[in-house]
MARSE-655215 format. One record per residue (C-alpha): x, y, z; residue number from 1. Coordinates in Angstrom, 3 decimals. Layout:
BEGIN
REC         X         Y         Z  seq
REC         X         Y         Z  NUM
...
//
This chain:
BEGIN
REC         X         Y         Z  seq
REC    10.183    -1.695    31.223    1
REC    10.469     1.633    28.923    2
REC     7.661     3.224    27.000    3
REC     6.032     2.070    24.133    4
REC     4.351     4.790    22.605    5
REC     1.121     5.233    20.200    6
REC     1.213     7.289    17.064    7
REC    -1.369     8.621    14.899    8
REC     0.329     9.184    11.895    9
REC    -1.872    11.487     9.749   10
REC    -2.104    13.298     6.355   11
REC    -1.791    16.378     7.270   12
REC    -1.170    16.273    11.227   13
REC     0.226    13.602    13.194   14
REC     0.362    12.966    17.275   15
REC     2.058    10.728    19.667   16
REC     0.467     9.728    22.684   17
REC     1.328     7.585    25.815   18
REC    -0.311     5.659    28.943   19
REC     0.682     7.695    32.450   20
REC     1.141     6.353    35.492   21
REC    -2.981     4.937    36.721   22
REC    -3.340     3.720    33.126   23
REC    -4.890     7.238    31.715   24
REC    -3.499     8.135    28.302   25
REC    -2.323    11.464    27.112   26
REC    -0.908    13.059    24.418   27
REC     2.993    14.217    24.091   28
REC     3.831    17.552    23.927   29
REC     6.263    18.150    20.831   30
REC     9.354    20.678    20.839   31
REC     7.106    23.469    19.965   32
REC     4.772    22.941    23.020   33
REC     1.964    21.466    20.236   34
REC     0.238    18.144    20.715   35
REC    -0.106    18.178    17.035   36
REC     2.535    18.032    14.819   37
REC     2.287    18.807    10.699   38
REC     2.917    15.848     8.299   39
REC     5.114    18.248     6.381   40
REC     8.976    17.643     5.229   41
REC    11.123    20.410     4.332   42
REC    14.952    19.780     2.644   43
REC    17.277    22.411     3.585   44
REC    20.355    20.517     2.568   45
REC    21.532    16.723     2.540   46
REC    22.004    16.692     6.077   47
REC    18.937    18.491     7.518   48
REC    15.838    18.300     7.163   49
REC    12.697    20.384     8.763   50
REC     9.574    18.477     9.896   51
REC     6.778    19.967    12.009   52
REC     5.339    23.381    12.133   53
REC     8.524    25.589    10.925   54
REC     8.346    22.791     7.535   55
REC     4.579    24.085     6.873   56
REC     5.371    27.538     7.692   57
REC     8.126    27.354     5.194   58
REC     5.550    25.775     2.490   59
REC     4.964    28.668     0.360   60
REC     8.121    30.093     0.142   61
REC    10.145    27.052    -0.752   62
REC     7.981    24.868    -3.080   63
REC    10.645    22.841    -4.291   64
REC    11.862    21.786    -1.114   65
REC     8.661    21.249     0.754   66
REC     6.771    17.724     0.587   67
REC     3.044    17.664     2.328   68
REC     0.622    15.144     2.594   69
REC     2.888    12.003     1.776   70
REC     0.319     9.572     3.330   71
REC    -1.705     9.445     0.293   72
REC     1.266     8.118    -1.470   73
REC     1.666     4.938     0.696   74
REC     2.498     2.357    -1.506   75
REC     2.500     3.767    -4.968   76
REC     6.603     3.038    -6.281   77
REC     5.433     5.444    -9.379   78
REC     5.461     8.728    -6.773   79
REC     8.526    10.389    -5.238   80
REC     9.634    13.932    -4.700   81
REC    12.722    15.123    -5.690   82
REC    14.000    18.337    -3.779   83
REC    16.323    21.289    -5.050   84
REC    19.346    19.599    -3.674   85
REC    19.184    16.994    -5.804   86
REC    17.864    14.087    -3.839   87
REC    14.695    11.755    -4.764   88
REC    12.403    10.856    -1.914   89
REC     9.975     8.127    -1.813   90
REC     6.795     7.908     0.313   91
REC     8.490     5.543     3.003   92
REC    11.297     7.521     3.753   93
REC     9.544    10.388     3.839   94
REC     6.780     9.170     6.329   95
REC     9.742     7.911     8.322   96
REC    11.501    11.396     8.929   97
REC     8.151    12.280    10.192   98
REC     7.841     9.030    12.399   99
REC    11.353     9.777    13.702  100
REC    10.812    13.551    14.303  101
REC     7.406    12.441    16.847  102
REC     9.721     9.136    18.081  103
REC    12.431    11.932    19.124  104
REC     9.803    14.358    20.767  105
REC     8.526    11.897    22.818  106
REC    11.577    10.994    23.974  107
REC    12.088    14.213    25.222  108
REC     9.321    14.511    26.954  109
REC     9.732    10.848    28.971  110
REC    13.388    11.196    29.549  111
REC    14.201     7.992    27.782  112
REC    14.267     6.831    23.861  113
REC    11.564     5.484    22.325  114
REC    12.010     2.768    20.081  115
REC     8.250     0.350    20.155  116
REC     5.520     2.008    18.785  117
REC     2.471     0.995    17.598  118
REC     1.404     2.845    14.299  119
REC    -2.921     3.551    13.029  120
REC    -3.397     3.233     9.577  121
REC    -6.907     3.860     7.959  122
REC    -8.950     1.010     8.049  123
REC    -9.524     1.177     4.086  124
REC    -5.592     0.874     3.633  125
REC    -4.593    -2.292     1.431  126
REC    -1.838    -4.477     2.327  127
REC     0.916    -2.544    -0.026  128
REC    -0.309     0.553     2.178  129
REC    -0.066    -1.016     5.428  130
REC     3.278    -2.892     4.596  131
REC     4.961     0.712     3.574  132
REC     3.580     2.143     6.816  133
REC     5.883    -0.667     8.633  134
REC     8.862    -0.116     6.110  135
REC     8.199     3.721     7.441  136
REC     8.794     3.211    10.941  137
REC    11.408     0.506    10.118  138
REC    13.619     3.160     8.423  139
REC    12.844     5.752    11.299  140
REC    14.765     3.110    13.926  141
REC    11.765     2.203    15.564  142
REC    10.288    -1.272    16.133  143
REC     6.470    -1.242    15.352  144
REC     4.795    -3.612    17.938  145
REC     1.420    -3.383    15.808  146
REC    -0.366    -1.562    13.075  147
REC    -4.151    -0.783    13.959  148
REC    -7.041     0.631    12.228  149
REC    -7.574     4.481    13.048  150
REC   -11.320     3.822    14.118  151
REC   -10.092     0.712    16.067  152
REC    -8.071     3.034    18.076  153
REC   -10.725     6.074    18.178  154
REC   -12.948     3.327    19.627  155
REC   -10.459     2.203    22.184  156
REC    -9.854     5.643    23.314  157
REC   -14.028     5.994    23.490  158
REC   -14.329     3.268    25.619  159
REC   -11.523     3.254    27.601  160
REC   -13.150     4.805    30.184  161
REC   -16.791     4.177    31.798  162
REC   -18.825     4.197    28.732  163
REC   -21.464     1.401    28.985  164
REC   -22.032    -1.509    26.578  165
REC   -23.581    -0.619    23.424  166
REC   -23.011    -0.181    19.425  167
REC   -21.118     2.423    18.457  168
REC   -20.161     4.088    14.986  169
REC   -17.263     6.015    14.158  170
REC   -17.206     8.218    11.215  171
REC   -13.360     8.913    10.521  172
REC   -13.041    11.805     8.198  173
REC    -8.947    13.016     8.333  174
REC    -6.595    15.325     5.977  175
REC    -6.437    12.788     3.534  176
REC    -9.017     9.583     4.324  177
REC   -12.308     8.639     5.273  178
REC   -13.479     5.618     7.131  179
REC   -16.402     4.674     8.509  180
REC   -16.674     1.787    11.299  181
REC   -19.368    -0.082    13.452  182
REC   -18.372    -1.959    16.376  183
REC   -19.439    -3.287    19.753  184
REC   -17.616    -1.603    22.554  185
REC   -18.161    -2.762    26.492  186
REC   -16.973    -4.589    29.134  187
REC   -13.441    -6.674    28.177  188
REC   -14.087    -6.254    24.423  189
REC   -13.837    -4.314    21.681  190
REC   -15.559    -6.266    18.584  191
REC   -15.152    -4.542    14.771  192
REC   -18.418    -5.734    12.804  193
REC   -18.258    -3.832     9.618  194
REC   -15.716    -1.009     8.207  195
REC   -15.949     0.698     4.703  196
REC   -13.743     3.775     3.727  197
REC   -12.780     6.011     0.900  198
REC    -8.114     6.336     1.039  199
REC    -8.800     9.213    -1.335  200
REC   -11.544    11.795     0.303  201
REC   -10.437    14.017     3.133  202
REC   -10.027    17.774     3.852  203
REC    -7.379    17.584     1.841  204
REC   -10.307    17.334    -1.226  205
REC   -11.989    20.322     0.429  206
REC    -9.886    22.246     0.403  207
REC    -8.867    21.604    -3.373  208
REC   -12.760    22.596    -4.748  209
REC   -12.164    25.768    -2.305  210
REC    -8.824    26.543    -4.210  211
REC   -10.216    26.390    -7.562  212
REC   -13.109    28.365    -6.735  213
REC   -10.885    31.152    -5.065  214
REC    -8.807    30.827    -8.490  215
REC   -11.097    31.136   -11.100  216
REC   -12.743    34.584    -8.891  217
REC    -8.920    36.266    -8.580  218
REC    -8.605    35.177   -12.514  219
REC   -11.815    36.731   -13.240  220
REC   -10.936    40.042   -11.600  221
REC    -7.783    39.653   -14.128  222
REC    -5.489    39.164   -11.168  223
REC    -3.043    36.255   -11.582  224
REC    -3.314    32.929   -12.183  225
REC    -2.589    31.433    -8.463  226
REC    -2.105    28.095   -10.127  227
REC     1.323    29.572   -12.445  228
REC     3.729    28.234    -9.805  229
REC     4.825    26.776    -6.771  230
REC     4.975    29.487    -5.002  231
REC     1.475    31.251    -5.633  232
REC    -0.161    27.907    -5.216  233
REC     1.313    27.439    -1.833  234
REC     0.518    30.633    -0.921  235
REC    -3.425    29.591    -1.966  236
REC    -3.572    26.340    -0.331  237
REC    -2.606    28.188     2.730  238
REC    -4.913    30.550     2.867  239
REC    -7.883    28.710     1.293  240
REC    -6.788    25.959     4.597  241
REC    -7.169    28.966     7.177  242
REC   -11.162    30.230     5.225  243
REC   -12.115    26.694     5.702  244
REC   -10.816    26.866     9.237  245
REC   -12.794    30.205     9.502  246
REC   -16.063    29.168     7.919  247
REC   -16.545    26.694    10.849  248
REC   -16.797    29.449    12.763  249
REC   -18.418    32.259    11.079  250
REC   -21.036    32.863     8.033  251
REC   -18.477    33.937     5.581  252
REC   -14.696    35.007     5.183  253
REC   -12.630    37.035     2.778  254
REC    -9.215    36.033     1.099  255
REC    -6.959    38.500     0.092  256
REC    -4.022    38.237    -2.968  257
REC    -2.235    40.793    -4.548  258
REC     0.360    41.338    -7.186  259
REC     2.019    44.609    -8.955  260
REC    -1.543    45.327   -10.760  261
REC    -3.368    45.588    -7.752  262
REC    -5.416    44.131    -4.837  263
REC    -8.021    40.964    -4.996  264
REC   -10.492    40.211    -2.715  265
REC   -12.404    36.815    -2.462  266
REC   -15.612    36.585    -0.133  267
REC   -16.605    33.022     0.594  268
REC   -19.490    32.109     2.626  269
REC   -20.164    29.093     4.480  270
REC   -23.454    28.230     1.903  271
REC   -21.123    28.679    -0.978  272
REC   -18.595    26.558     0.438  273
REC   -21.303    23.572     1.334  274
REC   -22.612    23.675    -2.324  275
REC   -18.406    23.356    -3.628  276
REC   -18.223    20.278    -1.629  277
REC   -21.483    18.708    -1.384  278
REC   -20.959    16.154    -3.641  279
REC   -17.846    14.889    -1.492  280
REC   -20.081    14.677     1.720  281
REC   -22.235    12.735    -0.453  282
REC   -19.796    10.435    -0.897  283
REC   -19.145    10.233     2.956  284
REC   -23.390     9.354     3.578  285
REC   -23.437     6.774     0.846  286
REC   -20.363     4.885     2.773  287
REC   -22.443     5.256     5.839  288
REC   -25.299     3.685     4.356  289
REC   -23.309     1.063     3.027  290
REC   -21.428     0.094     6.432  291
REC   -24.734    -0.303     8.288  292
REC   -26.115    -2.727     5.406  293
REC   -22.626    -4.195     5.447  294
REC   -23.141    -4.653     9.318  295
REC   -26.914    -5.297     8.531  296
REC   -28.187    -2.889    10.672  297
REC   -30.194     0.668    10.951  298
REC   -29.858     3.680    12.787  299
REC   -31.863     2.044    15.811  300
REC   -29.332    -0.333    16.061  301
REC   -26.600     2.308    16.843  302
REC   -26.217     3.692    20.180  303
REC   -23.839     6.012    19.973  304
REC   -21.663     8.312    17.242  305
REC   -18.419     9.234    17.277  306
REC   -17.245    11.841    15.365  307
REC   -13.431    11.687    14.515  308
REC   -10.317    13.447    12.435  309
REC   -10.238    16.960    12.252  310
REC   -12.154    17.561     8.997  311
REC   -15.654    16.625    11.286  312
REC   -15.503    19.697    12.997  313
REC   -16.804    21.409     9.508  314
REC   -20.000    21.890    10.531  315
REC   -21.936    20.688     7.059  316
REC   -19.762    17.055     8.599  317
REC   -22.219    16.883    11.949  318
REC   -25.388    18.353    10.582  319
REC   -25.273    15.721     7.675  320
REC   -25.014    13.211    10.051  321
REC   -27.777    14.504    12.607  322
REC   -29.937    14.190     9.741  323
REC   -29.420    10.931     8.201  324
REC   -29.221     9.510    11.949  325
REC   -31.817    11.304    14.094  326
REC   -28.765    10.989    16.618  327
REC   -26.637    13.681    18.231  328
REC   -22.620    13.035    17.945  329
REC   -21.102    12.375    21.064  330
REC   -17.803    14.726    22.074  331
REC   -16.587    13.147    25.094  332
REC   -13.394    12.599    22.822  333
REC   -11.317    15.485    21.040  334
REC   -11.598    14.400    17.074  335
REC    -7.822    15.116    16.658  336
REC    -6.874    13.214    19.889  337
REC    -8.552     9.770    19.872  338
REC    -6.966     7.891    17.071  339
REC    -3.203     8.982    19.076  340
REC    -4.958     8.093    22.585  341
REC    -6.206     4.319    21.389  342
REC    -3.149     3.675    19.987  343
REC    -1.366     5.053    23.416  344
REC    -3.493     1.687    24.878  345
REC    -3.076    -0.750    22.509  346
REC     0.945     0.189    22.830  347
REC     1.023    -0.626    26.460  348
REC    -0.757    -4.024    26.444  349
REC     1.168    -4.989    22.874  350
REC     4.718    -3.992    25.257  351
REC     3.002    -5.776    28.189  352
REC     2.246    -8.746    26.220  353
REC     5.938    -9.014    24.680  354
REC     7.904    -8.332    27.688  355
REC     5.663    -9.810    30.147  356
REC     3.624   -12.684    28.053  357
REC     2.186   -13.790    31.561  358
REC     0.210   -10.671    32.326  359
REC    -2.823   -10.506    31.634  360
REC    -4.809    -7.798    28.748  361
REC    -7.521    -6.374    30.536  362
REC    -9.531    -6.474    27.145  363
REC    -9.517    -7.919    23.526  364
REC    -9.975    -5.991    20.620  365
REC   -11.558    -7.773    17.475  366
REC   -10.537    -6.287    14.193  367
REC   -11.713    -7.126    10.446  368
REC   -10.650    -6.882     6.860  369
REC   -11.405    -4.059     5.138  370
REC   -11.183    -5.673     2.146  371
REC   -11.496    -9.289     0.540  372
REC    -8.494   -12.114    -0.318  373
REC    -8.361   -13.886    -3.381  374
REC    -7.290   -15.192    -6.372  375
REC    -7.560   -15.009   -10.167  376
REC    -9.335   -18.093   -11.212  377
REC   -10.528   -19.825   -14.528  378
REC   -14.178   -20.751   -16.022  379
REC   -14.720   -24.172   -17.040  380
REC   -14.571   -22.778   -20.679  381
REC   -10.968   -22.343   -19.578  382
REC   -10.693   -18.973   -21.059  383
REC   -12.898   -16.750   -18.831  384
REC   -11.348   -15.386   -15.893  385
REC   -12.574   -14.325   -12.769  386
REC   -12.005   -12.845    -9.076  387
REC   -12.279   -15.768    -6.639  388
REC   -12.712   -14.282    -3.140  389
REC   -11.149   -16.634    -0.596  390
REC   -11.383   -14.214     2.576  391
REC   -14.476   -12.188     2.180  392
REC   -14.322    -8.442     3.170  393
REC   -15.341    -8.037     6.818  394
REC   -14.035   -11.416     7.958  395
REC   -12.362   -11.225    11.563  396
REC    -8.743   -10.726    11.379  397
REC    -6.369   -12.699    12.236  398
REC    -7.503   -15.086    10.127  399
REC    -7.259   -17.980     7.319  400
REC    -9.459   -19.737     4.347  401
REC    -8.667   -21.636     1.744  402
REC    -9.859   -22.946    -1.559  403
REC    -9.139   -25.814    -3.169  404
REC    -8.451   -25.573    -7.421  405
REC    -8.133   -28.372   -10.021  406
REC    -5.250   -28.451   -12.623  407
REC    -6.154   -28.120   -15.910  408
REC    -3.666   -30.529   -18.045  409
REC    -2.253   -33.382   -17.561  410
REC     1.364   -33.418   -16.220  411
REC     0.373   -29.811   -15.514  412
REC     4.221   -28.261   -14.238  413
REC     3.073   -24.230   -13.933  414
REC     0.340   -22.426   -12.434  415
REC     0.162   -18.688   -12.805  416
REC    -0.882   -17.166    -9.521  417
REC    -2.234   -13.894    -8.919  418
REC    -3.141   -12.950    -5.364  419
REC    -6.148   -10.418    -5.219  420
REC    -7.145    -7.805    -2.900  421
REC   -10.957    -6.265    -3.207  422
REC   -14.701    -7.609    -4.081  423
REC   -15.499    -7.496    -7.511  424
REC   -15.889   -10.515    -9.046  425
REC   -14.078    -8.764   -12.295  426
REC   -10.555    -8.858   -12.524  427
REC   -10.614    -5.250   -13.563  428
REC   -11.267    -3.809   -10.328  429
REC    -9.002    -5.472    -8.123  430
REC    -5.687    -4.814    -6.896  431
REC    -3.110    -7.484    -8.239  432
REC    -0.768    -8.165    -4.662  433
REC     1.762   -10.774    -6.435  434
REC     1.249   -12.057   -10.204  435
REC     4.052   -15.073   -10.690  436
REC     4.076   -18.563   -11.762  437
REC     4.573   -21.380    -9.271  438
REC     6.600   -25.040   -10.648  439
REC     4.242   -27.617    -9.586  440
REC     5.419   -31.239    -8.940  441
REC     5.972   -33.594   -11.719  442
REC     3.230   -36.541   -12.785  443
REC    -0.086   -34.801   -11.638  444
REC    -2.737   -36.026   -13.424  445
REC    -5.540   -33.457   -14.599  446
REC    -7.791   -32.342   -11.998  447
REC    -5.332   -32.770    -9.203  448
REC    -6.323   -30.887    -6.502  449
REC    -3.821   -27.720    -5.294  450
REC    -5.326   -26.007    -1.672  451
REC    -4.520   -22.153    -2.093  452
REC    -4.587   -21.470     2.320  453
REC    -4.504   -17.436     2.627  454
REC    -4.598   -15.530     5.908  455
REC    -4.913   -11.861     7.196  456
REC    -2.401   -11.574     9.703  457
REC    -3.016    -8.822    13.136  458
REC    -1.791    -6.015    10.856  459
REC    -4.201    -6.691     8.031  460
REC    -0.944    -7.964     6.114  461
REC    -1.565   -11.209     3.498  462
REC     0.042   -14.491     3.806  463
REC    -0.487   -16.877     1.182  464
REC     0.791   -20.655     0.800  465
REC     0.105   -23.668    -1.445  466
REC    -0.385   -27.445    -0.733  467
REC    -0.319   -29.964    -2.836  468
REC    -3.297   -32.403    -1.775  469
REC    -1.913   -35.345    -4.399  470
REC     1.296   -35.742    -2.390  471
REC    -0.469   -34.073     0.659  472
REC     2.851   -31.622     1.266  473
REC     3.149   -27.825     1.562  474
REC     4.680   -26.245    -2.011  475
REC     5.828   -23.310     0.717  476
REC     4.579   -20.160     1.512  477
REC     4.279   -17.556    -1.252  478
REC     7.104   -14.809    -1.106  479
REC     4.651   -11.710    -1.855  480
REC     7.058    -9.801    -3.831  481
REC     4.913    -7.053    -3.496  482
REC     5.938    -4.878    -6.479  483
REC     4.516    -1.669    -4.735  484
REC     6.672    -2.089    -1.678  485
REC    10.529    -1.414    -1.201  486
REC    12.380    -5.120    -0.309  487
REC    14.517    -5.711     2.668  488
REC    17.765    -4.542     1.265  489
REC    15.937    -0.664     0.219  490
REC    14.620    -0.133     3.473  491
REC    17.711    -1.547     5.371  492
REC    19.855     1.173     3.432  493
REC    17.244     3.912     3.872  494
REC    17.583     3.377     7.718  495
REC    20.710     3.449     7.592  496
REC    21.074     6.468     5.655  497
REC    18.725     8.501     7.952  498
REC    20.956     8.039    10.697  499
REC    23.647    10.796     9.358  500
REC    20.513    13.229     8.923  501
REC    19.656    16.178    11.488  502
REC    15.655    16.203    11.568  503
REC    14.880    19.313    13.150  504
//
């Protein structure tokens, strides 16, 4: 049996990881010698592409060329880049040269190729998200065993080792997304009770609000306007990435920019830098709060934190937490290793359990939505509609409810379904999966009852069928066309393509 490997696929780093002989994962070294690798694509030509640490290097320099933090892009069909050279690039493909170049450094380090893999994703990410993270590693050649939430896997790496029983939470704050997770971990099990998250808050947003602060001081000196291109812009995010780096460290730093009218000097300190962001750690504590209600418990309840991504090691990040929890952080785990190492173990049992289905998983891990199921309904003024929730947010996945709904007319032949994901009762502020009509048999009489079964699969990815109870037979499983999410045929030709391209 070969390898099956676990990668963290992140928004601004990703890692690959893998279980070594006596069970103890590790992470994979890439070509560079680096455990981490950056989430950053560079175009050279239509044959080769860059990924990695000479991509990121080349950021500044080649703007139009360079893509970086493609993650937050998961399924959004409205976003692609388009390089110098003349070729369009959507999220997918783009997070699948990345998923090929770690597939392809972990080969070389094991000696063999790696095809099964088992991919996180944050545990906020909707099914359009999740379902492009597959498509990803579908069009990088590899065959994903299993998706799993990034504090899942932070938590499996936790207690993977001799850690007793107890409640743990894991605040997950990345490049790009923040989650926040309480779950049981001890003995056999691993047991998700509540996870909330932000897909749009990470260091990322840090570093933005240190960017325009750095801006508006050089354009206040009457230096240029770092914003004016591609270029100067890359050459800001860079440095502004390597203060924030700095500030963890020390009281203050200084940036430096010049241009043919002179020199510009920026001091930052860490204070200044706090009162920039504080809002966005704001947003981090109120999530916090809102897991534990979500979870319905309080700080006593929690035994342990763990502290995870590599935008927690800002040091506002662990004294916010301190305070709100009266707790100390535990670091028995490196925050940029855990998510890779977790997935390293689920890999190995999900390869264990396909190849050997006798053998027997030395624990169970216990997952949940992250958000709620459901469907657009009607008042009984038949005019008002509303957000039915079928699978309610938090409900252990896999899974599958079902509601039952009346026609409305007699000989009713068409029902307009739309498929919901999120927990507002208002249609306004929830994500549409699959709006279509559906032919319903002929001769129902008004009222006839129609059963609308929905289920979360192990991924977190929706399945939805209908039944007529009148006839009592199945009206078939609804194709999710999922508008936001290449089909078969786009990601079969991407895959395909990306086999005549050098990723170096």
């Amino acid at each position: 049996m070969g390898h099956a490997i676990g990668i963290d696929l992140g928004t601004t780093f990703s890692a690959a990881a893998v279980i070594r002989p006596g069970g103890r994962p590790e992470l994979l070294w890439n070509r560079e010698g680096d455990h981490l690798t950056p989430s950053v694509v560079l175009f050279q030509d239509a044959g080769q592409v860059l990924v990695g640490k000479t991509a990121k290097n080349a950021a500044k320099d080649l703007p139009d060329d360079c893509v970086q933090f493609v993650k937050r892009q998961m399924g959004n069909p409205g976003w692609s880049f388009a390089d110098s050279h003349g070729g369009v690039h959507g999220a997918e493909e783009l997070s699948g040269l990345i998923l090929r170049r770690l597939a392809e450094d972990a080969a070389e380090a094991l000696g063999e190729v790696v095809r099964d893999v088992v991919i996180t994703v944050p545990a906020y990410f909707d099914d359009a998200r999740r379902t492009a993270t597959r498509q990803a590693g579908e069009i990088a050649g590899l065959n994903v065993l299993r998706l799993i939430n990034e504090p899942t896997a932070a938590g499996i790496a936790f207690g993977s080792g001799d850690m007793p029983s107890g409640t743990l939470l894991v605040y997950d704050l990345g490049g790009g997304t923040f989650d926040v997770t309480v779950m049981r971990v001890g003995g056999d099990e691993l047991e998700v009770i509540a996870t909330t998250g932000d897909r749009n808050l990470g260091g990322f947003d840090f570093d933005n609000r240190l960017m325009e602060h750095v801006a508006g001081e050089v354009l206040a000196r009457g230096g240029p306007d770092l914003n004016d291109d591609g270029r100067l812009q890359g050459e800001l995010r860079e440095k502004c990435e390597q203060a924030k780096h700095a500030l963890t460290r020390t009281a203050q730093t200084r940036l430096f920019f010049s241009d043919p009218q002179g020199t510009y000097t920026v001091t930052v300190t860490r204070d200044e830098f706090e009162r920039l962001t504080e809002d966005l750690l704001a947003r981090t504590a109120d999530a916090v709060d809102e897991v534990l209600d979500e979870a319905r418990l309080s700080w006593t309840g929690i035994d342990r934190l763990l502290l995870v991504g590599g935008s927690t090691k800002m040091p506002m990040v662990r004294e916010m937490i301190e305070r709100v929890s009266g707790k100390a952080p535990d670091t028995s785990v490196n925050p940029d290793e855990a998510i890779a190492l977790g997935a390293a173990i689920v890999a190995e049992h999900e390869l264990a359990r396909r190849d050997r289905p006798e053998a027997e998983i030395p624990y169970t891990i216990q997952d949940v939505t992250s958000q709620g199921l459901g469907v657009i309904a009607v008042e009984d003024d038949l005019v008002t509609d509303y957000n039915q929730i079928i699978i309610a947010k938090n409900t252990r996945i896999p899974c599958q409810e079902f509601q039952v709904f009346e026609t409305v007319a007699h000989h009713q032949r068409r029902l307009d379904l739309q498929v919901t994901e999120g927990d507002d009762d208002d249609p306004d502020y929830v994500t549409k999966l699959v709006e279509r009509p559906i032919t319903l048999p002929g001769g129902l009489p008004k009222g006839a009852p129609i059963k609308v079964v929905m289920s979360y699969d192990i991924d977190g990815v929706v399945h939805v069928e209908l039944i007529d109870l009148t006839n009592d037979r199945s009206l078939g499983e609804v194709e999710l066309e999922r508008p936001r999410n290449l089909d078969a045929g786009q990601v079969t030709g991407l895959s395909t393509a990306l086999k005549t391209v050098d990723v170096l």
